[in-house]
Structures are given as structure tokens and as C-alpha cells.
C-alpha positions in Angstrom: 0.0 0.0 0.0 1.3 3.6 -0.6 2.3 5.8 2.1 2.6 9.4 2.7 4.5 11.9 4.4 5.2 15.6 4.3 8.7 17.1 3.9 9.3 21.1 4.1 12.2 20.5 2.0 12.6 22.2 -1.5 11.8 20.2 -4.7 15.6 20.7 -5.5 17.1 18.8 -2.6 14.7 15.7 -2.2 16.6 12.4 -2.6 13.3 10.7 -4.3 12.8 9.0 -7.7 10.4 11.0 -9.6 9.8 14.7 -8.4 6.0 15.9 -9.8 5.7 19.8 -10.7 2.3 21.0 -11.9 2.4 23.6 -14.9 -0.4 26.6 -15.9 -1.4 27.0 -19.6 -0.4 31.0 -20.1 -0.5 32.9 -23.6 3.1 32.7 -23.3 3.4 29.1 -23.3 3.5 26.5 -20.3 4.9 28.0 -16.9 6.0 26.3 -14.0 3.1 26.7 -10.9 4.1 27.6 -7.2 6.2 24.9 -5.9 7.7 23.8 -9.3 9.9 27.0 -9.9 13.0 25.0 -8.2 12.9 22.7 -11.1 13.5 25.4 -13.7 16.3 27.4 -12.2 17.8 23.6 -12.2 17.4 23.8 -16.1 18.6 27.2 -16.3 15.7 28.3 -16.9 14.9 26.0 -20.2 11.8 24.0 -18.9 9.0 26.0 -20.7 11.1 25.5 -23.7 11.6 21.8 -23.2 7.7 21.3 -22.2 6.8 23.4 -25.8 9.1 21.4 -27.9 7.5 18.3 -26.3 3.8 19.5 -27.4 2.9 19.7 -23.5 0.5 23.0 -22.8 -0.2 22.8 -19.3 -4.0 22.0 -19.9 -5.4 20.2 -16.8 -4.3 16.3 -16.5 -2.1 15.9 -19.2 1.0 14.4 -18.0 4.8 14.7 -19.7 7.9 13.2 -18.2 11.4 14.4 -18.1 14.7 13.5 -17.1 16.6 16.0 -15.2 19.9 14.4 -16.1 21.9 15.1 -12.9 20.2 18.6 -12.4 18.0 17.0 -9.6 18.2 14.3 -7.2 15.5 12.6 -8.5 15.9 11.3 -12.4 12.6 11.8 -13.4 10.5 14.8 -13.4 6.4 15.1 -14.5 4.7 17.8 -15.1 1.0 17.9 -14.7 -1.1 20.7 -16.1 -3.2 22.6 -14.0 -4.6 24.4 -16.7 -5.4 28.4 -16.0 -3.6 29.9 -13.0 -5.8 31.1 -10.4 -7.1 35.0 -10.2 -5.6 35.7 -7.0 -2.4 34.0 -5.0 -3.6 31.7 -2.1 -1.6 33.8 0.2 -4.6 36.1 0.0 -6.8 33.4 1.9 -7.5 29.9 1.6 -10.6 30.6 -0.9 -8.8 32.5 -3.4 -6.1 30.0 -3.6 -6.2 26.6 -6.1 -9.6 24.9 -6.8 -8.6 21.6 -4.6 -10.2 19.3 -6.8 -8.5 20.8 -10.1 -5.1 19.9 -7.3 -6.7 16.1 -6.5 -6.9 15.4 -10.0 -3.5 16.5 -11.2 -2.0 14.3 -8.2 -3.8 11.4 -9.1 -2.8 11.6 -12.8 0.8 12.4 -12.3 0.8 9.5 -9.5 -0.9 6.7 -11.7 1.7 8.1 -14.4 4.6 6.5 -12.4 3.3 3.3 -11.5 6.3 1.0 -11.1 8.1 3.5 -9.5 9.5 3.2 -5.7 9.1 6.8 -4.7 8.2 10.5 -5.8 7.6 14.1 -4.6 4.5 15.5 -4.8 5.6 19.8 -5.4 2.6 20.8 -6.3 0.7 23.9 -5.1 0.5 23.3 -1.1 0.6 26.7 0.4 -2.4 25.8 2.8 -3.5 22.8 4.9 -6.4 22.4 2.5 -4.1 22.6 -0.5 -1.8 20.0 0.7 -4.5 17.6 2.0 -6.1 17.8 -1.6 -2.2 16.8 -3.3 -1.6 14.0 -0.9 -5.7 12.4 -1.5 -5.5 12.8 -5.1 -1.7 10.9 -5.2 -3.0 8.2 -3.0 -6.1 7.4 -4.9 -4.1 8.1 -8.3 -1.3 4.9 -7.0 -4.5 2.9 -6.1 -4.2 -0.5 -8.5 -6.5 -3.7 -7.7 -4.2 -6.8 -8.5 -5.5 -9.2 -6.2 -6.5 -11.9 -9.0 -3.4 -10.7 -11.1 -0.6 -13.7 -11.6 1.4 -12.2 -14.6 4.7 -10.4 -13.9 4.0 -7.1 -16.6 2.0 -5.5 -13.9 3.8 -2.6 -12.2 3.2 -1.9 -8.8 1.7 1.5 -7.5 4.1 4.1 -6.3 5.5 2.7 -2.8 6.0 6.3 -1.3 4.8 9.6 -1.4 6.1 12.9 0.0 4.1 16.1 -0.5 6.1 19.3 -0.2 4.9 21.7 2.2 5.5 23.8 4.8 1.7 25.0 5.6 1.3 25.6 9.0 -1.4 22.6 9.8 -0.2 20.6 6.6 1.1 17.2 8.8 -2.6 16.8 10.5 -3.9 17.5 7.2 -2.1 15.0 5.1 -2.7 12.2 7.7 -6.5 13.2 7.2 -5.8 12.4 3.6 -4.5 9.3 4.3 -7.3 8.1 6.5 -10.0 9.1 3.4 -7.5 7.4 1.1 -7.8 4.3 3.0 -11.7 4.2 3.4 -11.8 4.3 -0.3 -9.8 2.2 -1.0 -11.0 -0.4 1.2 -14.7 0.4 -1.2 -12.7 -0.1 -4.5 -11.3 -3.4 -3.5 -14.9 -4.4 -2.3 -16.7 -3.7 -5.3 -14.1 -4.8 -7.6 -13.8 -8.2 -6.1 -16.1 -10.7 -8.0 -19.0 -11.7 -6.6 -17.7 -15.4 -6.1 -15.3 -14.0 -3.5 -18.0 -11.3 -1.7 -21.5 -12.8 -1.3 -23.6 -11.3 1.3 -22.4 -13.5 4.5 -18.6 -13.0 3.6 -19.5 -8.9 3.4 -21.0 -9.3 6.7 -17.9 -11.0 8.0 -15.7 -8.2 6.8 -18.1 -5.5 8.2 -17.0 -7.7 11.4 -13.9 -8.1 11.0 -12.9 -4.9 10.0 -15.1 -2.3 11.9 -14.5 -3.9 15.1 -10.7 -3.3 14.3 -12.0 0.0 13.9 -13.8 0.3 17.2 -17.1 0.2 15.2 -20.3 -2.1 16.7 -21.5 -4.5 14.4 -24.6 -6.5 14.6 -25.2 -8.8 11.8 -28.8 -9.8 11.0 -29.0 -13.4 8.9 -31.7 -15.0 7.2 -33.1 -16.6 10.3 -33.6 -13.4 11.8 -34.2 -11.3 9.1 -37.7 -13.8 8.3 -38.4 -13.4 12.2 -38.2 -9.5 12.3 -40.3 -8.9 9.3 -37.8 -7.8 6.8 -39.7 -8.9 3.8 -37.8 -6.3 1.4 -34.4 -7.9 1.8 -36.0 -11.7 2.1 -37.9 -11.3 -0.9 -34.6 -10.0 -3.0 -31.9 -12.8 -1.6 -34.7 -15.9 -1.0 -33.6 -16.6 -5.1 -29.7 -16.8 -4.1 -28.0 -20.1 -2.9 -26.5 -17.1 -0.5 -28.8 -16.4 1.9 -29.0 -11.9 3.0 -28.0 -10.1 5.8 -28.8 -6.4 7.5 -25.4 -5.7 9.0 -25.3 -2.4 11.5 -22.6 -0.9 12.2 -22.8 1.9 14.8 -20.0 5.0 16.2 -20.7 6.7 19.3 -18.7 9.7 20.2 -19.3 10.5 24.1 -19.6 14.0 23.5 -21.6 14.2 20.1 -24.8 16.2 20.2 -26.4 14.8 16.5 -26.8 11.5 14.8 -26.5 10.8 11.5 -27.6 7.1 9.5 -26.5 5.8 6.2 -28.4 3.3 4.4 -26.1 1.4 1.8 -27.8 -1.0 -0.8 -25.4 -3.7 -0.9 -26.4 -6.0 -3.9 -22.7 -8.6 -4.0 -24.7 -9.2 -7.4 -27.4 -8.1 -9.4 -28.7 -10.6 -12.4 -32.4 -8.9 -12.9 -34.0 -11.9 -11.0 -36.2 -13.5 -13.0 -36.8 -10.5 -14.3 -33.7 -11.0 -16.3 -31.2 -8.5 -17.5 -29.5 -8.9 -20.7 -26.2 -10.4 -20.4 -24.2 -7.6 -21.9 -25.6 -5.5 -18.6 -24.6 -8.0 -16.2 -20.5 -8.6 -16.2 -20.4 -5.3 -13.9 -23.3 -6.0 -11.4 -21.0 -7.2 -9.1 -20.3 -3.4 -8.2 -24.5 -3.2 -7.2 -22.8 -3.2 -3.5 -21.2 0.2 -4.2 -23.8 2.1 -2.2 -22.9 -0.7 1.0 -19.5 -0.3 0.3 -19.7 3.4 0.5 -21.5 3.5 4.0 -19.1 1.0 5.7 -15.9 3.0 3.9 -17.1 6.1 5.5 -18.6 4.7 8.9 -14.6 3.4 9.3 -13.0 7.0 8.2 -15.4 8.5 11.0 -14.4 5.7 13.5 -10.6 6.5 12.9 -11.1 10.4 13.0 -12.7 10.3 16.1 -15.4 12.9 14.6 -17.9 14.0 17.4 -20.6 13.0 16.2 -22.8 9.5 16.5 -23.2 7.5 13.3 -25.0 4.4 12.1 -25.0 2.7 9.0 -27.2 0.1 7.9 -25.7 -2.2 5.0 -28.7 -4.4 3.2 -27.1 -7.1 1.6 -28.5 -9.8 -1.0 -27.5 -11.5 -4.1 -30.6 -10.9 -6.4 -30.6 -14.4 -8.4 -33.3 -16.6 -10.6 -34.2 -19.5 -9.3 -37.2 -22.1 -8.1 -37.2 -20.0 -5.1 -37.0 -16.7 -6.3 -39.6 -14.2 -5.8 -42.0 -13.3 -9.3 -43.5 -10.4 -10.8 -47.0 -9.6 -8.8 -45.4 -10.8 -5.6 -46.2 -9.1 -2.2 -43.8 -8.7 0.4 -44.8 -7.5 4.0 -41.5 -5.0 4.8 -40.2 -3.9 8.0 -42.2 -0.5 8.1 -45.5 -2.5 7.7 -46.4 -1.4 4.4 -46.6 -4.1 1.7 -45.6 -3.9 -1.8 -46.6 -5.6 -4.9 -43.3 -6.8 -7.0 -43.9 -5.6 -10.4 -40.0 -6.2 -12.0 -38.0 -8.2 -9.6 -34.6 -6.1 -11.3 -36.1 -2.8 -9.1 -34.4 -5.0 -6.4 -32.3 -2.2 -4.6 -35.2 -0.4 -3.2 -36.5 -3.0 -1.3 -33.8 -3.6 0.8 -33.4 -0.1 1.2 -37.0 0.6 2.7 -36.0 -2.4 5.5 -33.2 -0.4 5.9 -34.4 3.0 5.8 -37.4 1.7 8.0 -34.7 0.2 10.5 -32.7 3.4 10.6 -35.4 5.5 11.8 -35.5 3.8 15.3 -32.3 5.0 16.1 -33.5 8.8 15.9 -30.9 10.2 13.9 -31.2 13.8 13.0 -30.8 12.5 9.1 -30.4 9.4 7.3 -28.9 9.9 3.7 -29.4 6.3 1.6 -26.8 5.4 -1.2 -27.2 3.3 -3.4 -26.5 2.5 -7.4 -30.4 2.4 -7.8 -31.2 3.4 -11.7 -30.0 3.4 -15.0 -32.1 6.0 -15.2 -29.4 8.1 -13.5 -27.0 7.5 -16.0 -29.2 8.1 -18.7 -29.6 11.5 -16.9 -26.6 12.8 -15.3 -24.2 10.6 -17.3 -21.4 8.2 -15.3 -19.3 10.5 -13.1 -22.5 13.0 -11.5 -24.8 11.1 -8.9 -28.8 12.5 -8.8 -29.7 14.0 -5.1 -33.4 13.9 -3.8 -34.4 14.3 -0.5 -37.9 15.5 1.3 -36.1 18.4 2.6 -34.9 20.9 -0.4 -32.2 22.5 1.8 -30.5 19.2 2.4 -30.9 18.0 -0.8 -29.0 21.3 -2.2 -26.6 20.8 1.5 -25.3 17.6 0.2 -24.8 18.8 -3.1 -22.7 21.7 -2.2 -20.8 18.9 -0.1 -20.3 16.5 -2.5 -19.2 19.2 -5.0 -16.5 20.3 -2.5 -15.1 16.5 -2.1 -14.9 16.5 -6.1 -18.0 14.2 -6.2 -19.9 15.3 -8.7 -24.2 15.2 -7.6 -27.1 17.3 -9.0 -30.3 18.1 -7.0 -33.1 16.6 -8.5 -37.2 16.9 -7.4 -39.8 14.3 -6.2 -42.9 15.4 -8.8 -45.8 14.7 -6.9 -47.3 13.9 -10.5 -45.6 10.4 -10.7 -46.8 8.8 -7.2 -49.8 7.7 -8.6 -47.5 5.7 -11.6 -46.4 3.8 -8.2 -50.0 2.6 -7.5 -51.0 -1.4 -6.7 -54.6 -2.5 -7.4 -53.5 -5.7 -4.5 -50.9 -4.2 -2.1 -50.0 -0.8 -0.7 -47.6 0.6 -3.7 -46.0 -1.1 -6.3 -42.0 -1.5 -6.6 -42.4 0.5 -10.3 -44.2 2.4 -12.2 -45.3 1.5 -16.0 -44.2 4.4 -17.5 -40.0 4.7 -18.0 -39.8 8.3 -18.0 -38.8 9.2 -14.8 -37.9 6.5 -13.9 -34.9 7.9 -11.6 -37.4 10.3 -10.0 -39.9 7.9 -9.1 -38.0 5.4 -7.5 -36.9 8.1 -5.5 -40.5 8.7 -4.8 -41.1 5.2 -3.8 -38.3 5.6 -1.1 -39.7 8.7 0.1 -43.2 6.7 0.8 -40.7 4.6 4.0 -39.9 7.4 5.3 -42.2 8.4 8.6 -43.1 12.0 8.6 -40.8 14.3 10.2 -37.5 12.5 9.5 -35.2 14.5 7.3 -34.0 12.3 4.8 -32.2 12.4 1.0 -31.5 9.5 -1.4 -28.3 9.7 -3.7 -28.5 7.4 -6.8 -25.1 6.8 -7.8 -25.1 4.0 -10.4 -23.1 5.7 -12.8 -20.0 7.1 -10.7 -19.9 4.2 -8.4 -18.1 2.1 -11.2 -15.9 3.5 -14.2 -16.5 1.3 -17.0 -13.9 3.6 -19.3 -10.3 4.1 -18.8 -8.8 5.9 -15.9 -8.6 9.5 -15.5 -7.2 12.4 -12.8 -7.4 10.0 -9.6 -10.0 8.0 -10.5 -9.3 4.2 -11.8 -10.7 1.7 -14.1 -13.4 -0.4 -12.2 -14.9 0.4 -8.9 -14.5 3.8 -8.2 -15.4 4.3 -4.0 -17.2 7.1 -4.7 -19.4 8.7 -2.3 -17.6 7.5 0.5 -16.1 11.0 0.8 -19.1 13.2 0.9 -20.5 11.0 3.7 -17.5 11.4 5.9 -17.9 14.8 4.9 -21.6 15.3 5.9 -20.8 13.6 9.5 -18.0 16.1 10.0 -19.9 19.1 9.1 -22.6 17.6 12.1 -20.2 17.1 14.5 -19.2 21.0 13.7 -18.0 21.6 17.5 -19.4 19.1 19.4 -23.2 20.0 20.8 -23.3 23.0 18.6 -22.9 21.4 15.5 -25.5 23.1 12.6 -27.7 21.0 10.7 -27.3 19.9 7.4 
């Protein structure tokens, strides 16, 4: 695994192998950004002239090596374009310096750039805490590589060792913050990445154990037994198909002196074949990432364990293998859910929000002042918003748009959407209390939102995030983002608990 450490050494005296500058587009040609200047003088002044002769401009991402031949310590220099310099120097104040996530992504290019490669120095803009936490996250998820399964010797290794070059007062505590992040998403990339012959439901559950009570997290674990006694006829209608039987697994964070609580609902799908309603084959090699919304709540519920935020969290992981079989539920099914309400199966491949309502329905016992569900829910989503921006709805439009502005600020792209009261009656059973879909497609995104919505007892602040698109990047790799599952989410949530645990008891609401 790759490490990190900050160093207030200049980029010209750091024994490292590879030494990363960033570089601004200008009318002028490509110039060196703060940080990167040392590397220049080195040249005598030459490296704009080198870049331009190698076709580099600076534009965000792109990536050029160069060797330094003896001018450095390190052999190897990249430079990774940052595009446009900012307006104003961040000495000015923290929000008129670099645009972090324009920093995250640079990292994480230049990082994955150098895979094979035992060390390198991160001198990229880092004149604040924030700037250097954003360098360090975005090299760490940029060295992230999943070559568990991988038995050929032509894969490189990530980068073993990363040093990011500041001297910002605040910069160590905010690196190791970086690191901690880093790990939680990482831990959700490996999990949705791993096929689902290695990560059915009772093996998640054993890692949830595992795992979070390393963490200090509580973990109860709810099996099929149980699950049929307690009513939870949303997640035992989804996994009674599956030779691998479902689990609810809660996992719990108490803070002694937090003054809010905040629940996460993950759907945790270890794979998703349509049921008997069957999906086509060319949709189903990637369904093992259906857990991404699980995987995201238990990332984040270990970050906030390892913090120590002040705040108390729960999150609720509903886990099932949807499957065909003799025993699989069928179209015009009713299941009787936790929250007493029955619903009439329509398409058995709108499996994810019937765990979610057990799961939702569970969460509301424990109180919390909010409970945000995850989940990779619709292709609707994609069809809307595309594969990297997750679709927000909540019952409350300022935290709907709160979670948005937080998402945006972790570079996770989400858009606000609406509940129309217009497409509840779509949702409609002549036999049980709502249906799990409407007839109509259009909308579809929207109304299984609105379907959530109907599990949630009035009075309980609550937003769903469909995230089937960014939860999994089908295409090639790009900033600090890799091929294959992605972790995403996992950030904002961390986020959202550490904007309630603000100060302790006087914490603002989202």
C-alpha cells in the first residue's frame, strides 16, 4: 500500500525518484506553478522550452515526463497541467487559492503516471493545509491499482512512497486526514471490484466484522433466520432466489460527546442478475459493483471511526445476491416490509429499493437527525446525469442542495433533483400498498426516489443519492479515478458527518 508523508524540503534537494511539478497553460506558453519554480532554475531556466518542444501546454491532466539528467536528485521529473492559474495567490486566503479538486486530480494523474516507481515528490501547489490535503488524497487514490486476481509479472506496482512538499502551518494533520480518506476508499474499490464469487452477502458481513471492530465500530449482523423473524420482507424477498442467503449488518459510532446522529443506508447488492426479471447479459458482467452504495457506507462509517469525529453514526448495509431460481420471488409478488407497508413486486430487477426501505425503516428507530441512503439504484441516473454525477433527492430541499454543495467540494460530482408529486400515482398497486415500479419509464430515476420517500415516517429529514453511474468507471482511468470500482461517495458522507459534529453540541444541521 502507498504511504505518505510531508517534507518542508525544496523540490531541488529531495533524494526521491520522480519529483512531480504542476504547470499553468499561459498565452506565453506553459509555466511552472508555485512549488515547481526550483525545477526550472535547475534547467537554467529551459523547462518551458523543453515542455513546448514536447507538445505539453499545461491544460489540466495531461502528464509529460522528463529527465533531469543530474540537475535533480530525482531522475525523473512530470509535469502535470493545471490548466489556467488562479485569479488571486492563495496567500490572500484559503478561498482564493487553487480549486482543490483541479489539485486532486493532477495528483492522481501524475501518481498513476509513475506506477512502477519506488518513490516520488509530490511539489505541487501546497501553500495551505487544504491545498496540501487535496495533493496528498489525489496521489494516493491516483497509486490505487487492484491486482488481487493478477498472476502475470507485466503488472507494475503503485508508487510505494509519497512525500508532499509543504510547509503549511497545519499541513502534517492535514495530510494524515488524507491518508485516512484514502484508506476508506480504497477499502470500497477493492470491495466492489472483487467478484462476486469471493463477496457474497455473508462474507461482506464477515468483513463488516472483521474490520469495523478493528476500527472500534459495533457491528450487529442480521442473517436470514432473523431477518424472516423481524419482518424484513424487502431484503427476504430480494436474496430468498440466491444459494447465498442476505444479511442487514449495522454498524454503529458513538462519540461520548456528540450532540447529532446521523444514519447511512447502503444497498449492498454482492450481485445483481435482474431476477427472473432478467437482465441482458451484456448488462450483467459489472453487477457485481450493485454493493457500491454498501460499500460506501461502511468506507465512511470506518474513516469517521478512525477520526474520532464528534458525532454519533449508524449505518445500515442491506445485503442480497438478487438471483433466478425455483425460489426466487415473481412479478405480482407481495412482500410485507419492516415499516408494515406491503408492496406488490412488479419487475424483480427494481431489487435495490426493497432492501433499502427495510433499511431505511430500520434506521429510523435509532433517531438520527438525518439518514442519507446510497445506493447505485437506476440506469435511469445515468441516462440523466451521465457516469461521473450522482442524482440527489431528499424530502427536505435545503438538504438536498446541503449535500450537493458537499459532494461538490469532495470533487463528487451530484445534482439536486425533485420528487414530482405527479408520478406517485404511476407507483400505484390494485392488491398491495404501492407497487416496486411504475409502468411508464420516464422518470424513472425520479420515481424510485418517490417510492423511497413513501418509507420514510413523517418528520424525519431524509435524501436519497443514486449513484449508479459514478460508483463504477467502465472507461479508462482519468485524474485519480481508476478503471473499475471507483469508492465514490464515500467521501461526501465522511464529509456530511464532520460538518454535524461541527464543535461538538453546537454542531449546525445539514
Amino acid at each position: 500500500m502507498t504511504t505518505v508523508r510531508i517534507n518542508a524540503s525544496d523540490a531541488v534537494s529531495i533524494e526521491t525518484s520522480a519529483l512531480i511539478i504542476g504547470v499553468h497553460t499561459t498565452p506565453e506558453g506553459p509555466r511552472p506553478a508555485p512549488g515547481g519554480e526550483g525545477l526550472d532554475q535547475a534547467l537554467d531556466g529551459r523547462l518551458a522550452g523543453i515542455l513546448t518542444t514536447m507538445g505539453f501546454t499545461g491544460k489540466a491532466e495531461e502528464v509529460v515526463k522528463i529527465p533531469t539528467l543530474g540537475a535533480l536528485p530525482a531522475p525523473v521529473a512530470v509535469a502535470v497541467g493545471l490548466g489556467d492559474a488562479p485569479q488571486a495567490a492563495p496567500q490572500d486566503g484559503p478561498e482564493d487559492g487553487y480549486d482543490l479538486e483541479t489539485l486532486r486530480r493532477a495528483a492522481g494523474a501524475a501518481v498513476r503516471s509513475l506506477a512502477g516507481t519506488a518513490s516520488a515528490a509530490l511539489a505541487l501547489p501546497a501553500r495551505t493545509a487544504a491545498e496540501a490535503e487535496a495533493v496528498a488524497l489525489g496521489g494516493l487514490l491516483g497509486a490505487y491499482d487492484f491486482t488481487r486476481y493478477r498472476t502475470g509479472g507485466d503488472r507494475k506496482p503503485p508508487v510505494g512512497e509519497l512525500t508532499v512538499l509543504s510547509g503549511a502551518a497545519g499541513a502534517e494533520e492535514a495530510v494524515a486526514h488524507a491518508a485516512t480518506l484514502a484508506d476508506a476508499v480504497t477499502l470500497v474499490r477493492d470491495l466492489v471490484n472483487t467478484p462476486p464469487s469471493d463477496l457474497w452477502p455473508a462474507r461482506f458481513a464477515e468483513i463488516a466484522q472483521e474490520t469495523g471492530g478493528e476500527a472500534g465500530l459495533s457491528v450487529e449482523v442480521l442473517d436470514e433466520v432473523r431477518l424472516k423473524e423481524d419482518g424484513y420482507g424487502g431484503i427476504i424477498g430480494v436474496g430468498q432466489g440466491s444459494v447465498n442467503p442476505p444479511r442487514l449488518v449495522r454498524v454503529a459510532y458513538s462519540h461520548p460527546e456528540a450532540g447529532r446522529k446521523v444514519a447511512f443506508v447502503g444497498k449492498g447488492i454482492t450481485f445483481d442478475s435482474g431476477g427472473l426479471s432478467l437482465k441482458p447479459s451484456a448488462s450483467m458482467d459489472w453487477m457485481k459493483s450493485d454493493m457500491g452504495g454498501a460499500g460506501a457506507v461502511f468506507g465512511a462509517l470506518l474513516a469517521i471511526a478512525r477520526l474520532g469525529l464528534r458525532v454519533n453514526a449508524v449505518g445500515y448495509l442491506c445485503l442480497a445476491e438478487n438471483m433466478p431460481s425455483g425460489s426466487a420471488q415473481r412479478p405480482s409478488d407481495v412482500l410485507h416490509t419492516y415499516s408494515g407497508k406491503t408492496v406488490e413486486v412488479l419487475d424483480t430487477d427494481a431489487e435495490g429499493r426493497l432492501v433499502l426501505i427495510d433499511g431505511i425503516a430500520r434506521a429510523t428507530e435509532d433517531e438520527p437527525d438525518v439518514i442519507i441512503d446510497v445506493a447505485t439504484l437506476t440506469g435511469a441516473q445515468i441516462v440523466a446525469l451521465g457516469w461521473r454525477t450522482a442524482g440527489v433527492m431528499a424530502n427536505d430541499d435545503a438538504l438536498r442542495e446541503e449535500i450537493v454543495r458537499i459532494a461538490g467540494e469532495q470533487g463528487e460530482g451530484a445534482w439536486g433533483m425533485p420528487l414530482p408529486a405527479e408520478l406517485r400515482k404511476g407507483l400505484d398497486s390494485a392488491v398491495a400498498d404501492i407497487a416496486n415500479l411504475q409502468p411508464e419509464r420516464w422518470g424513472s430515476m425520479l420515481a424510485a426516489g418517490i417510492f423511497l420517500r413513501e418509507f420514510v415516517p413523517a418528520g424525519v429529514r431524509w435524501a436519497h443519492v443514486d449513484m449508479a453511474g459514478p460508483a463504477f468507471n467502465k472507461g479508462e482511468p482519468h485524474g485519480y479515478t481508476p478503471k473499475g470500482g471507483t469508492g465514490a461517495l464515500t467521501r461526501t458522507l465522511v464529509a456530511v458527518a464532520e460538518h454535524y459534529a461541527g464543535n461538538g453540541t453546537s454542531a449546525q444541521a445539514v
